[in-house]
C-alpha positions, 0 to 999 in steps of 0.5 A: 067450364068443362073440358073440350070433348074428344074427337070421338065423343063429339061424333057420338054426341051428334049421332045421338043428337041426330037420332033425338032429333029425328025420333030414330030412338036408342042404338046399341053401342055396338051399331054406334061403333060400327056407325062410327067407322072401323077404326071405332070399337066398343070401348071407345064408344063406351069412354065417349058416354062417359065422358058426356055423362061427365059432361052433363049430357043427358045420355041414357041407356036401357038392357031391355024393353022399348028403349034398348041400347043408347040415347039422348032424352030430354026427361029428367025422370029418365035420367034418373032412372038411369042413375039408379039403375047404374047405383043398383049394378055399384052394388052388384059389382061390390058385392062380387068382387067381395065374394072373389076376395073371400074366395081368394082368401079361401083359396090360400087357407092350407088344406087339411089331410081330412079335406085332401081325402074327402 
């Protein structure tokens, strides 16, 4: 059995249930945080989706096109494709934060006099 969803993810949940329910389609974290009050701020909402993705929600989010921002969905293809597009973005983090460490590791290497007067 899971644990109990937070106060914060509970109210996020039943927006987005809402807005499935009604056909009010997708919303921005930043509406949501807004929607949620002012004592509500993006990070909270973002740790809300999380936690009911880790939930077994099926909560989706799009950047661009006709389902911009954040909803619930009841097709499993969506889901998927959700999951995809966060492993595609893995990659991309992995890869910067290689590329930092190598220019970490760069940035520490003595500078010649032929480079100092280049």
């Amino acid at each position: 059995m899971s644990a109990p969803l937070s106060p914060t993810a509970r109210v996020v949940l039943s927006v987005l249930a809402d807005r499935l329910r009604f056909g009010t389609g997708a919303i921005t974290i930043r509406d949501l945080a807004a929607a949620l009050g002012l004592s509500v701020v993006r990070r909270d909402v973002e740790e809300a989706l999380a936690e009911l993705a880790l939930a077994g929600h099926p909560v989706v989010t799009a950047t661009s096109g006709e389902y911009l921002g954040v909803r619930l969905t009841n097709d499993p293809a969506e889901v998927r494709a959700c999951a995809r597009a966060y492993l595609r973005r893995c990659g991309q983090i992995r890869r910067r934060a290689r590329a930092l460490y190598e220019t970490a590791a760069a940035m520490e290497q003595p500078v010649t006099l032929w480079e100092a007067t280049a």
